[in-house]
C-alpha positions in Angstrom: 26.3 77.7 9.2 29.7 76.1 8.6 29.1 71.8 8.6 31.4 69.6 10.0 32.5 66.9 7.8 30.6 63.8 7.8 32.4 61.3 5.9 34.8 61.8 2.6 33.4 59.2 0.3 33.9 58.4 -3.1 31.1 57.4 -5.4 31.0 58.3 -9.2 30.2 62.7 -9.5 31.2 65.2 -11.6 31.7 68.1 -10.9 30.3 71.3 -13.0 32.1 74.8 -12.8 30.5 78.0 -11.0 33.2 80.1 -13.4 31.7 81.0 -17.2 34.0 82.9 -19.4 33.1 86.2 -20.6 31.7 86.9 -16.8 32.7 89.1 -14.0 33.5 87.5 -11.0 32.0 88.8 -7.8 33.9 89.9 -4.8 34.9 87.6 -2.7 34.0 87.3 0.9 37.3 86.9 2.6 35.2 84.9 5.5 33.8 82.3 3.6 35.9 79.4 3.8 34.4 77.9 0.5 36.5 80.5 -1.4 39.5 80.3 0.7 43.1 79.6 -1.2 44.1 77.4 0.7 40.8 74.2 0.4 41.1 71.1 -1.5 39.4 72.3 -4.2 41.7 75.1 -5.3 44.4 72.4 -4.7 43.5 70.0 -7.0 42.7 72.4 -9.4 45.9 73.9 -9.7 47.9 70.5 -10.1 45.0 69.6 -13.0 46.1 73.2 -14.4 49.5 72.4 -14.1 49.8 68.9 -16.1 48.0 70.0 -19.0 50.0 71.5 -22.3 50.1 74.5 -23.4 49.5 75.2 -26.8 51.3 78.2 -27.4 54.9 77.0 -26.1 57.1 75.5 -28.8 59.7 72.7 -28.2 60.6 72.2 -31.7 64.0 73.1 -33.0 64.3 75.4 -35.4 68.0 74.4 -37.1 68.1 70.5 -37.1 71.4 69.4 -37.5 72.2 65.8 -36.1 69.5 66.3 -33.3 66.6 63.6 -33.0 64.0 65.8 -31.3 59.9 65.2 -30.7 57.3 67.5 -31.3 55.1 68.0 -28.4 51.6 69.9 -29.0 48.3 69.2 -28.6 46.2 66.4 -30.4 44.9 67.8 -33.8 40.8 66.1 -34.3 38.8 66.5 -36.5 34.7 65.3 -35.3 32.8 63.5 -37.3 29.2 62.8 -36.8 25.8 61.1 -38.2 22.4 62.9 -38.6 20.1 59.7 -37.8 16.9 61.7 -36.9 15.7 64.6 -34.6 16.2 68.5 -35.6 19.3 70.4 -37.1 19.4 72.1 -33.6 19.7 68.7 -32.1 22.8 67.8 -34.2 24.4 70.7 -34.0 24.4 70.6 -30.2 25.7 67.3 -30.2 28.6 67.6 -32.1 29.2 71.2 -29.9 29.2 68.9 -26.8 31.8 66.3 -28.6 34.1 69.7 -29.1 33.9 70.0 -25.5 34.8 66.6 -24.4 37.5 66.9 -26.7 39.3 69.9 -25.5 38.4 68.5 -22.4 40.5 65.6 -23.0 43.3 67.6 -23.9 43.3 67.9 -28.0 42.5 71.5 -30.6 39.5 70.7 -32.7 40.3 71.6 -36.5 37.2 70.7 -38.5 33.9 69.0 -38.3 31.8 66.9 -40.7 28.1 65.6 -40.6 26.3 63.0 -42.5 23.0 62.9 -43.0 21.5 59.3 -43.5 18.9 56.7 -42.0 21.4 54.9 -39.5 25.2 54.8 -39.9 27.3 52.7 -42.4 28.0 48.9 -41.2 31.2 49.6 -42.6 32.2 52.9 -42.1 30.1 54.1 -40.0 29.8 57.7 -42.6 29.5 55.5 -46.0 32.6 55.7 -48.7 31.6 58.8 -50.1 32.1 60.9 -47.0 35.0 58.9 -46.2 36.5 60.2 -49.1 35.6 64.1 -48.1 37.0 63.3 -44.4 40.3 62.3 -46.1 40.9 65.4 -47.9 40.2 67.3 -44.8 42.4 65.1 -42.8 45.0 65.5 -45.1 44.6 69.6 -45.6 44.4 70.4 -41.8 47.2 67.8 -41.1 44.9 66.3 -38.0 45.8 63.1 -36.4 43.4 61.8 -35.0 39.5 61.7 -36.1 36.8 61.7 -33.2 33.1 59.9 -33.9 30.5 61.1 -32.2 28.9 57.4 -31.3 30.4 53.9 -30.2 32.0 52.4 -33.6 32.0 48.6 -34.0 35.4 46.9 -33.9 35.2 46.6 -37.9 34.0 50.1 -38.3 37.0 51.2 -36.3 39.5 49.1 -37.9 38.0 49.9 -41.7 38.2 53.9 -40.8 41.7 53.5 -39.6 43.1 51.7 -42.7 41.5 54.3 -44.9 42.5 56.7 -43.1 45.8 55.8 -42.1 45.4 57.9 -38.6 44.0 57.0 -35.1 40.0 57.0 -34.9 37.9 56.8 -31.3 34.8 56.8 -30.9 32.9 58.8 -28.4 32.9 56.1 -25.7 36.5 55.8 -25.9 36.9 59.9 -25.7 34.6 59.8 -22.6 36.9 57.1 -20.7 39.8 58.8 -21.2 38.3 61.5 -19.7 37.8 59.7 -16.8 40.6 58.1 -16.7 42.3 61.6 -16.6 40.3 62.7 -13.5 39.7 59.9 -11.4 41.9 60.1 -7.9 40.4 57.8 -6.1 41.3 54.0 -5.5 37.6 53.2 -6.1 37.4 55.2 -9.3 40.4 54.6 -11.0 39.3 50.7 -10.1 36.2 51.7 -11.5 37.5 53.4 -14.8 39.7 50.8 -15.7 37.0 48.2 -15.4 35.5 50.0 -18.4 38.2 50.8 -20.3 39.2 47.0 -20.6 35.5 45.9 -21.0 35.5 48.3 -24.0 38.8 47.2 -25.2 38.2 43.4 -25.0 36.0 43.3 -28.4 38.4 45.7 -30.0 41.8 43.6 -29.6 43.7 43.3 -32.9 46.6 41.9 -34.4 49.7 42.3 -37.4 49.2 39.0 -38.9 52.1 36.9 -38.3 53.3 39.1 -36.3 51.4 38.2 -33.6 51.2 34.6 -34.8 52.3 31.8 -31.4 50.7 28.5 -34.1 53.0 25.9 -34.7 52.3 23.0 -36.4 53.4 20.3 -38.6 57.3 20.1 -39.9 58.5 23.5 -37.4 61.8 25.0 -38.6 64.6 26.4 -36.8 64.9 22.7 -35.3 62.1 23.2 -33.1 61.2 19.4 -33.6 59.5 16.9 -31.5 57.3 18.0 -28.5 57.1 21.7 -30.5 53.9 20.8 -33.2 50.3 21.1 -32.5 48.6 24.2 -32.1 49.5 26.6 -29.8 48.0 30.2 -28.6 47.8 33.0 -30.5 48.7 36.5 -29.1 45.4 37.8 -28.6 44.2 34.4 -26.9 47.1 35.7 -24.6 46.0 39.3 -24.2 42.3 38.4 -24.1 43.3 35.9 -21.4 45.4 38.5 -19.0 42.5 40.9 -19.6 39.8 38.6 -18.3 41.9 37.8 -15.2 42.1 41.6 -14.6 38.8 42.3 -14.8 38.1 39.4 -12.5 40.5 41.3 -10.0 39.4 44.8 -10.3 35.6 43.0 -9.7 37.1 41.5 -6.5 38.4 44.9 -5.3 35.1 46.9 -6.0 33.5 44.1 -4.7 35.4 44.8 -1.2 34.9 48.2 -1.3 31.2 48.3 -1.8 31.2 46.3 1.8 32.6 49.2 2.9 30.2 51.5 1.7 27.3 49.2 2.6 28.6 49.3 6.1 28.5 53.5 6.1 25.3 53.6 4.8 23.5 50.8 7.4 24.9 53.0 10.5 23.4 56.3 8.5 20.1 54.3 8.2 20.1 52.7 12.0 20.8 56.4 12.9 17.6 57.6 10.8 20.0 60.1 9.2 18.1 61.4 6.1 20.2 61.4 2.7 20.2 63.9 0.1 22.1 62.9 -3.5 22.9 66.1 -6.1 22.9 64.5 -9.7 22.5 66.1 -12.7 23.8 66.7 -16.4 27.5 67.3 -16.4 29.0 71.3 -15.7 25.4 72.2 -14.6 27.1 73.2 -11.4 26.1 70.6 -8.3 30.0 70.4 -7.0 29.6 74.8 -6.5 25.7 73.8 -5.2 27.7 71.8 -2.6 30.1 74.2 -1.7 27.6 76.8 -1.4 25.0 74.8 0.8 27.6 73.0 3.1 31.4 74.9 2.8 32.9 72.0 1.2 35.2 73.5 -1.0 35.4 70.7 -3.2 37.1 71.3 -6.7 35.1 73.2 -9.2 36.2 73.7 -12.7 34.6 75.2 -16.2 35.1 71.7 -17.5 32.9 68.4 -18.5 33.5 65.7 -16.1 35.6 67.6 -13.6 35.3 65.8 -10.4 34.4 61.7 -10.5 35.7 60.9 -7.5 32.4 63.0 -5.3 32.3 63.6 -1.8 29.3 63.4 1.5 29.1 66.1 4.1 26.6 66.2 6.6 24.3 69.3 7.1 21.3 70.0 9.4 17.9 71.7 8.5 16.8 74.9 9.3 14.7 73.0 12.4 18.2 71.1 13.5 17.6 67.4 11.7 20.9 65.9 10.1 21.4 64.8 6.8 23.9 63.5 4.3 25.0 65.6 1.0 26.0 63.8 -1.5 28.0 65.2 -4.6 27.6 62.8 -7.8 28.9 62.3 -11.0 27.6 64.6 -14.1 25.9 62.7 -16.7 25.7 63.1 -20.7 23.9 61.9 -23.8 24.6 58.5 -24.8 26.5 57.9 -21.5 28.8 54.8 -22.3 27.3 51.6 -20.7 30.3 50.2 -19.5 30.8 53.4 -17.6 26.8 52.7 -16.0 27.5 49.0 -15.3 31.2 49.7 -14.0 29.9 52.6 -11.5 26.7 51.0 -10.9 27.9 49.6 -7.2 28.5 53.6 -6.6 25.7 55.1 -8.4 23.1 52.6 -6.1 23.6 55.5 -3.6 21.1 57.5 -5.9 19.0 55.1 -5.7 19.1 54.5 -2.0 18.5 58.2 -0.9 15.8 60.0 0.3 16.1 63.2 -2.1 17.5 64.0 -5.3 18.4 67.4 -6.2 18.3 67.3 -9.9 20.4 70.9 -11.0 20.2 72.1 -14.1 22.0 74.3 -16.5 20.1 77.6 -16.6 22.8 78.6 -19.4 22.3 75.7 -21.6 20.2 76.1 -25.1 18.1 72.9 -24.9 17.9 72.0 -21.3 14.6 70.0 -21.6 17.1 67.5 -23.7 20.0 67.1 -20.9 17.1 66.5 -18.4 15.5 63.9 -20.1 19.2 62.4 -20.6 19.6 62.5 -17.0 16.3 60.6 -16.2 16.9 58.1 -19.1 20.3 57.2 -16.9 18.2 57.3 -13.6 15.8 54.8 -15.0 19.0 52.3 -15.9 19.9 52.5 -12.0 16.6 51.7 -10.9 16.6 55.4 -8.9 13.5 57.1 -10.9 11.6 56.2 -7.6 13.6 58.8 -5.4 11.7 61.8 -4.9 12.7 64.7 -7.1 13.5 68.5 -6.6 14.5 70.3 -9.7 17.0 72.9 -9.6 17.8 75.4 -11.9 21.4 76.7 -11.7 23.2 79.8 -13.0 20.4 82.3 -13.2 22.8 85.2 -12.8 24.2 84.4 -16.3 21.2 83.3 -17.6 18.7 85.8 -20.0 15.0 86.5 -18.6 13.7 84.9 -21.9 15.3 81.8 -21.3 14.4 81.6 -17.4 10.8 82.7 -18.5 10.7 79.7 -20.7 12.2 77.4 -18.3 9.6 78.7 -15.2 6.7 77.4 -17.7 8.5 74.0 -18.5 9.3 73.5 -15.1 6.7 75.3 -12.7 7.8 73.3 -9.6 11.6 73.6 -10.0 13.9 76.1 -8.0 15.9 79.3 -9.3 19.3 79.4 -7.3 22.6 81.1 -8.1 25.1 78.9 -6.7 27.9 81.6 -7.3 26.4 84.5 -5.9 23.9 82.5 -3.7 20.7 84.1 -4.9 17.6 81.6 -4.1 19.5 79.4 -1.5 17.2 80.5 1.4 14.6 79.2 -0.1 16.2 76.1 -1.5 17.3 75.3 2.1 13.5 75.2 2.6 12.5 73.2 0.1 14.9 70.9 1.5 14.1 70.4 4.7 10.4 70.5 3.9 10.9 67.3 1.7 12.9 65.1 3.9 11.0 62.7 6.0 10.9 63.6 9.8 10.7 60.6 12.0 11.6 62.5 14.9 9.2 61.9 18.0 9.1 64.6 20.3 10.5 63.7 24.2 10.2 64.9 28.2 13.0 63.2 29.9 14.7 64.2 33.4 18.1 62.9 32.7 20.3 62.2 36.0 23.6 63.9 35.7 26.0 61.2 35.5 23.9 60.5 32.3 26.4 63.0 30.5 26.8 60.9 27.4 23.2 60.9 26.9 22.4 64.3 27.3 25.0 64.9 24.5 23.4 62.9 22.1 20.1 64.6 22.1 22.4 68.2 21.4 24.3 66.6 19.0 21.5 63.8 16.8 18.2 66.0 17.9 16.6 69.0 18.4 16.6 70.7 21.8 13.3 72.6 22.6 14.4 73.7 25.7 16.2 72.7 28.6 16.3 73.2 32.4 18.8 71.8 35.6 17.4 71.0 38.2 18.1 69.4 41.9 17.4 65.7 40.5 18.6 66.2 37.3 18.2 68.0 33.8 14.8 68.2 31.9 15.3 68.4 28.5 12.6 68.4 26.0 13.7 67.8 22.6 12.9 65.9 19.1 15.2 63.1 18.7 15.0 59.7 16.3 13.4 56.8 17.1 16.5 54.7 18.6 18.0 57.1 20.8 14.0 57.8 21.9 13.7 54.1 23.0 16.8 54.7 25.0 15.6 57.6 26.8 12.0 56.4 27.5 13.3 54.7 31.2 14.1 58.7 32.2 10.8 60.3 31.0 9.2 63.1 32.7 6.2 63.5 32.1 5.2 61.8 35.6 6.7 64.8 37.3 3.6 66.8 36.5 1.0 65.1 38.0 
């Protein structure tokens, strides 16, 4: 059944990708609209296809004469990571996932390096040896830029880069970009840059003199009186303009979450049940959407590919509405300005009536991204919302690993989002889990009561339905309001 659309609101969501490579792709049904060229989703995918570069193409010149010219490629990184605790396996997925949020953000990963020690370097954040061994693979793969896979202080940052001598980030910084790449939205690019200058307020840094706005004393140039005393620095300046921004962008979200407030009061007066999909990033809950509701929302093989989610409305197999909610994908060591910027958006979790909480069926340790999720849930104060695990991708995924992941998780649901094995009975599940306040009605409505009549079709559940010379009998299960509007026309008299 085809929904209609509900409402198109942004909240934070990532979107994760029904495509894997190496698979065949199943023949399309030319009737579903879901796959059709011409929805949302296709568009914005081909416009995010066509800004990124292509690494193959060449704009160099081969015989420079007199011609400035600049060399346009992809960023060169090199990752670099600390082995704190836990199992080989465990750092060696890590540092896999920081490969993907690179090439995700647009760069060619060269070379990796791990250190093993008790907690990182104060300075460094690797020690001086290995700082050593990253220079000589900096300088032999001819990378630019060096990729940490963990927030760096501002001194561990600003030590790196002077040894160095080439750009360093961090992984929080990594992740914003990212974001800041695929957010549309008013809201989320509001949201974005709220974290990206919270991040980048500690981090400010000057050229010495340079920079320098102090005057004091005997000022040359003839500056003279009214020009001594001490006056404010470049950073004071910067720091300043960025606390003023943030103030702003706080204002703006601010405004915005009346808005959403407002939506989500009518949806509660109108006992409309809602339904959230969260879950770790590129599990698949954007192609869940599309798959349960027609969305055709954007879905992409990428990390982070949607932030900017969107709410349709479906019904139950026994006619009761609800709202479904796309959010945004989480990860390990999800950056907290992201959490507290996004938190306004990510209350919606929190507010619902049912989580579907997908999960990779594909990925090699996904007992680890579900704890990840949970650990972001708890910061949001949604670990209270009743929880139906779903595991994703079972079409690409071995028995061995489904096996295991049937005796980890014995309540959770097998679905194929892409070829839509298991959705029957996910539909359900669904609809057996969301609260039912309906109450069950006898009214004889009078036929210039029209506008009533249509409101039990369109908000209930008609159980059946007959005209008659005073008027129409409809029996029906409707919600609690639009029951104490009805209750002056009930029928029930009429049979005694």
């Amino acid at each position: 059944m085809t929904s209609e659309e509900f409402e198109s609101e942004t909240i934070l969501g990532e979107s994760a990708a029904s495509t894997i490579p190496g698979r065949p792709m199943p023949a399309r049904d030319p009737s579903q609209s879901r796959f059709d060229e011409g929805t949302q989703g296709d568009k914005d995918l081909s416009d995010r296809a066509a800004r990124r570069r292509i690494q193959s193409l060449s704009t160099e010149l081969e015989d420079i004469t007199e011609v400035e010219y600049r060399k346009i490629q992809l960023e060169r990184v090199v990752l670099v990571g600390v082995w704190a605790g836990g199992t080989t396996a465990e750092a060696e997925a890590s540092m896999a996932e920081l490969a993907r949020l690179a090439e995700t953000a647009g760069s060619t990963v060269l070379d990796s390096l791990i250190q093993r020690r008790d907690k990182p370097d104060g300075a460094t954040y690797i020690g001086s040896g290995k700082v050593l061994e990253l220079q000589e693979i900096v300088d032999s793969t001819g990378a630019d830029t060096v990729i940490c896979d963990g927030e760096l202080s501002p001194s561990q940052l600003r030590n790196l880069e002077e040894r160095l001598n080439i750009k360093v980030v961090d992984r929080t910084a990594l992740i914003l970009d990212i974001f800041a790449q695929h957010a549309r939205s008013k809201e989320g690019k509001a949201q974005v840059e709220l974290a990206q200058l919270n991040y980048m307020l500690p981090r400010l840094r000057g050229w010495g003199d340079a920079l320098s706005r102090q005057r004091g004393g005997r000022v040359a140039a003839g500056a003279g009186i009214g020009s001594r005393g001490p006056g404010e620095t470049k950073l004071e300046i910067d720091k300043r303009r960025i606390y003023k921004k943030i103030a702003l962008l706080k204002d703006e979200l601010a405004a915005m979450q009346v808005v959403r407030d407002t939506k989500r009061s009518q949806r509660q007066a109108n006992s409309v049940s809602a339904v959230t999909i969260t879950g770790y990033t590129n599990a698949g809950k954007s192609s869940l959407l599309n798959s349960i509701t027609d969305a055709g929302v954007l879905v992409e093989d990428a990390l982070f590919a949607t932030l900017d989610p969107t709410t349709r409305k479906h019904r139950t197999s026994d006619g009761r509405v609800y709202t479904l909610t796309d959010t945004v994908g989480f990860v390990r060591h999800l950056p907290h300005q992201l959490v507290e910027s996004f938190r306004s958006t990510l209350e919606e979790i929190a507010d619902s009536d049912l989580m579907l909480h997908v999960i990779d069926g594909t990925a090699e340790r996904p007992e680890d991204q579900v704890s990840a999720v949970r650990e972001v849930l708890e910061s949001i104060d949604a670990g209270h919302v009743p929880e139906l695990l779903i595991v994703n991708k079972i079409d690409s995924a071995d028995e061995v690993s489904l096996a295991r992941l049937r005796h980890l998780l014995p309540d959770a649901i097998f679905v194929s989002a892409w070829t839509g094995e298991g959705m029957d009975a996910l539909r359900e599940r669904i609809g057996a889990m969301l609260p039912n306040p309906a109450i069950e009605i006898d009214v004889l409505l009078p036929f210039a009561q029209g506008a009533l009549a249509g409101r039990i079709h369109s908000e209930g559940t008609v159980l059946s339905q007959e005209h008659t010379e005073a008027g129409t009998r409809v029996q029906a299960r409707v919600q609690p309001n639009l029951a104490g509007l009805l209750e002056r026309y009930a029928a029930v008299a009429l049979d005694r």
